[in-house]
C-alpha positions in Angstrom: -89.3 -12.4 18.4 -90.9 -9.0 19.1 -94.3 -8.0 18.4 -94.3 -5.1 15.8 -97.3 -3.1 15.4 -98.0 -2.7 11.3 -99.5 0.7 11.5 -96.7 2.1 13.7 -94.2 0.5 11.5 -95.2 2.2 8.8 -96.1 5.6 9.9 -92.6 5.2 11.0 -91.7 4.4 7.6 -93.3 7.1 6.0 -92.0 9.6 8.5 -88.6 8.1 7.3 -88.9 8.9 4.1 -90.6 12.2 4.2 -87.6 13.3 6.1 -84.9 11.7 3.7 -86.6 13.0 0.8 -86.4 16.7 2.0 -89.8 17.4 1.9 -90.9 15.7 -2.1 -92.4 13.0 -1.2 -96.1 12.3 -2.4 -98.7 9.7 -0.9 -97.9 7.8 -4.4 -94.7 8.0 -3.6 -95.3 6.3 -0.4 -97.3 4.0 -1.6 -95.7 2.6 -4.4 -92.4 1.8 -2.1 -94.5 0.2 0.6 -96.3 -1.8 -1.4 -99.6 -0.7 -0.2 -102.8 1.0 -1.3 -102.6 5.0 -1.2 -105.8 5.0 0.8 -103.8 3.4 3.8 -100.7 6.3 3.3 -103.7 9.0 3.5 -104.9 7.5 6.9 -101.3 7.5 7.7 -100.4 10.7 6.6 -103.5 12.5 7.9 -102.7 11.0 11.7 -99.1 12.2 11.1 -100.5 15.6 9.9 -103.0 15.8 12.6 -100.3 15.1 15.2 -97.9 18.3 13.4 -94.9 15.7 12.2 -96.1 16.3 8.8 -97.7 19.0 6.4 -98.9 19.6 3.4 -98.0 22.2 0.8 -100.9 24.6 -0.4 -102.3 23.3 -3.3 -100.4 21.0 -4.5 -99.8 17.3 -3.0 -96.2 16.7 -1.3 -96.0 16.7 2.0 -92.8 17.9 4.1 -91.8 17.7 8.0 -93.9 19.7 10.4 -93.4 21.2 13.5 -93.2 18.3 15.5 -90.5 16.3 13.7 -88.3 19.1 13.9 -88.5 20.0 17.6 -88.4 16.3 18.3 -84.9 16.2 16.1 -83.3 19.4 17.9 -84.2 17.9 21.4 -81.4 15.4 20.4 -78.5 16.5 21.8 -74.9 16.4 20.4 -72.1 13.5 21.1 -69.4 14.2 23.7 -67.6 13.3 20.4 -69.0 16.3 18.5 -67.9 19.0 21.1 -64.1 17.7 21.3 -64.0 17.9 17.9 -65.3 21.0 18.0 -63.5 22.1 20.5 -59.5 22.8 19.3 -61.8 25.1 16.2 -63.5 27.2 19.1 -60.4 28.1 20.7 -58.9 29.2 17.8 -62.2 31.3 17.1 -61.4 33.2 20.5 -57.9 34.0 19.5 -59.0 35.7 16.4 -61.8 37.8 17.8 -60.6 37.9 21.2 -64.4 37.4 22.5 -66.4 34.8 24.2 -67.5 31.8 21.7 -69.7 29.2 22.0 -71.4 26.3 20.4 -74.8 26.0 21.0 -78.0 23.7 19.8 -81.5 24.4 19.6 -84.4 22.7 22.3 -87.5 23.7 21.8 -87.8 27.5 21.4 -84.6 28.3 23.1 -80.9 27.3 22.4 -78.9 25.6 24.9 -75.2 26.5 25.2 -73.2 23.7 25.2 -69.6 24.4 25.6 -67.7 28.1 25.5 -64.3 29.4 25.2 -63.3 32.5 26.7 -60.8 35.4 26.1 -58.0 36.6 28.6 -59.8 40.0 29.3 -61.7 41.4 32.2 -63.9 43.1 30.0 -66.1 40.0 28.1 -69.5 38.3 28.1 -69.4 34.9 30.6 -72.0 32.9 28.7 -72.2 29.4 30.8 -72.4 25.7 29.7 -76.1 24.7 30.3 -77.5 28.1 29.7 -80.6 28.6 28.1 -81.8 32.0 26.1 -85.0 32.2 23.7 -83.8 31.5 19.6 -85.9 34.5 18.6 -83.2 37.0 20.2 -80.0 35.6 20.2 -77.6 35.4 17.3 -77.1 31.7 17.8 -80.5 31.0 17.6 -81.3 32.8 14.6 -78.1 30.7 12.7 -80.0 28.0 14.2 -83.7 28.8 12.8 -82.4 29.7 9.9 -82.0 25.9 8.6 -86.4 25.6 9.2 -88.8 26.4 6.5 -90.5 29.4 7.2 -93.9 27.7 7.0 -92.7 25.2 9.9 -91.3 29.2 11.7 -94.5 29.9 11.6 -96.0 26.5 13.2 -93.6 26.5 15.7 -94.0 30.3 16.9 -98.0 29.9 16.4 -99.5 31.8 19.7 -96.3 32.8 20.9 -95.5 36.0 22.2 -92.0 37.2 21.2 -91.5 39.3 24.4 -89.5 42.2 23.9 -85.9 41.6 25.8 -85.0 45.0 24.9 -86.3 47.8 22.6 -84.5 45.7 19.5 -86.0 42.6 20.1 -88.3 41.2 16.9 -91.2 41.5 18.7 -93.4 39.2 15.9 -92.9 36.3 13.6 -92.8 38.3 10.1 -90.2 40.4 11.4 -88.3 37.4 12.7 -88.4 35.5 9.5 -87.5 38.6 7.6 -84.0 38.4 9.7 -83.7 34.4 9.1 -83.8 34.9 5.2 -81.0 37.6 5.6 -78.6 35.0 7.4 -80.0 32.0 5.1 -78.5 34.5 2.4 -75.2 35.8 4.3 -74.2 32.5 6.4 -74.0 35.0 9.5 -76.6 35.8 12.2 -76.2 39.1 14.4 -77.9 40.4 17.7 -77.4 43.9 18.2 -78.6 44.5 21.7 -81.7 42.6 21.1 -80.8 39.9 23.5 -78.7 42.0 26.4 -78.2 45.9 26.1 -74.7 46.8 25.4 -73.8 43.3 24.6 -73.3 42.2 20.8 -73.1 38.6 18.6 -72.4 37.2 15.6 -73.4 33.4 14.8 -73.1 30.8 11.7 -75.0 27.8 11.5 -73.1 24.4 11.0 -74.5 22.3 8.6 -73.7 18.0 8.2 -73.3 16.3 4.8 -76.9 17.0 3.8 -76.9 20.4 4.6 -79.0 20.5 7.7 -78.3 22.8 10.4 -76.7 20.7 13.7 -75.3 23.3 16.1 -74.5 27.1 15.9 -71.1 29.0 16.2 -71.1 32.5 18.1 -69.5 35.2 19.8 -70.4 37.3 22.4 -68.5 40.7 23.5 -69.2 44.3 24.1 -71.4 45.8 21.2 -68.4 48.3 20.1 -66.3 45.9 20.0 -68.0 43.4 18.4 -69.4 45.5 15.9 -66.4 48.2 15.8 -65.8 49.2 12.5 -63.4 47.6 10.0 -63.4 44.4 12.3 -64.6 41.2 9.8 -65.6 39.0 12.7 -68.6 37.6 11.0 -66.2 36.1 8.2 -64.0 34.3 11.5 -67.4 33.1 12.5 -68.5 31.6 9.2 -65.0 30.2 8.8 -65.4 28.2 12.2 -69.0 27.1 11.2 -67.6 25.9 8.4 -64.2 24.3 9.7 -66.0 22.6 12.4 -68.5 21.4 9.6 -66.1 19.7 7.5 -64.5 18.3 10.6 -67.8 16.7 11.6 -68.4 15.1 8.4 -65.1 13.9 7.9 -65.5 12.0 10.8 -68.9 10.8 10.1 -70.6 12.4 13.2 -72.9 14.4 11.2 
C-alpha cells in the first residue's frame, strides 16, 4: 500500500475544494468537511497562500484560487479528442468569414495555437500550429484572460512589462483589464493592430459545463477586411465558441 503524506493529502484536499467551490470557501468550511481543527486549515491555507495557489479576499474571510493554480491548470493541454471535435466547427468558421481561424489555449502568459484552418486566398494571415504570441496582445488571448479574476490579472502580470508590439498595444495592466471586462460583457475579444500592424482579429472564449474558459476561437485576416464595415464576424466567432462548447460538453470532454 502506498505511503500518503497527511499534510499533502490535505492541502490537496483543500485545494480541491477551493477550486470546486468557485472561490466561497472559508477555513470553517474546510474544516468542518475534513474533520479537523481550523487551526490546522490556517497552516494549510497560509502555505498554499504563501506559495500563490490561493488568496484571500480583502477584508473578509473566503479564500479563492491564486495565481499559481491557474497557470498550473492552463499548462494542461487539450485532448487530441477535443481538437477533432473541434475541428468540422473551425472549418465551417473559415467558410463564413473567409479568414484564417484557429483554436488556441493559454500557457503561461502567452497562448499557444493549437490547430488552424485556412481560406483559399493569397491574401490571409498563416498563423502556425505550435505558435506562440503574448495573451496581452492578441485577440485570442484576451477571450482567454477574460475567464481570470482580475485580482488573479493582476498577480499574474505583477512586474511584467507589457512591451508595446505596436503603437496599440495595452502597454499596462489597468488598461488591459479595462479591455477583458469589455469581452467578459460582449463574449468577443478584438486586436486591432495591436498584435501585427495591418493585421486584425476577433476571438470568443469557449467555456465547459461550469463555465470556465478552456480554449479560445479566432480569426485572423487583413484589418479592412476583418473589421470592414457591415461585416458581423464577431457574432460567427461567438457562434463557433459556443458550438464547439456545447459539442465539448455533450461529449463530456469539458
Amino acid at each position: 500500500m502506498p505511503v500518503q503524506i497527511q499534510s499533502l493529502e490535505r492541502g490537496l484536499h483543500v485545494l480541491e475544494m477551493i477550486l470546486v467551490s468557485g472561490g466561497r470557501t472559508s477555513s470553517v468550511d474546510i474544516a468542518k468537511q475534513l474533520g479537523v481543527h481550523k487551526s490546522t486549515v490556517s497552516h494549510l491555507t497560509s502555505t498554499l497562500t504563501a506559495l500563490g495557489y490561493l488568496t484571500k479576499e480583502k477584508g473578509g474571510n473566503h479564500l479563492s484560487p491564486g495565481p499559481k493554480a491557474f497557470l498550473m491548470a492552463r499548462n494542461l493541454m487539450l485532448s487530441g479528442e477535443v481538437l477533432a471535435a473541434a475541428r468540422p466547427a473551425l472549418e465551417k468558421l473559415v467558410a463564413e468569414t473567409g479568414e484564417t481561424a484557429h483554436i488556441a489555449e493559454l500557457r503561461g502568459l502567452e497562448v499557444f495555437f493549437l490547430e488552424n484552418r485556412y481560406p483559399d486566398t493569397e491574401l490571409r494571415v498563416q498563423t502556425q500550429t505550435g505558435a506562440t504570441q503574448p495573451a496581452y496582445s492578441t485577440a485570442v488571448g484576451k477571450a482567454l484572460l477574460s475567464g481570470i479574476p482580475d485580482h488573479i490579472i493582476r498577480g499574474m502580470y505583477s512586474g511584467v512589462e507589457l512591451k508595446p508590439l505596436t503603437d496599440k498595444t495595452a502597454r499596462d495592466v489597468d488598461s488591459l483589464i479595462k479591455e477583458l471586462q469589455e469581452v467578459r460583457m460582449l463574449g468577443v475579444a478584438f486586436d486591432r493592430e495591436e498584435q501585427t500592424p495591418g493585421t486584425g482579429c476577433m476571438a470568443s472564449p469557449v467555456k465547459g459545463r461550469s463555465g470556465q474558459v478552456v480554449a479560445a476561437i479566432g480569426i485572423s485576416g487583413p484589418f479592412g477586411r476583418v473589421f470592414a464595415e457591415g461585416v458581423d464576424h464577431d457574432r460567427a466567432v461567438l457562434s463557433c465558441a459556443r458550438e464547439i462548447g456545447a459539442l465539448l460538453e455533450k461529449r463530456g470532454l469539458f
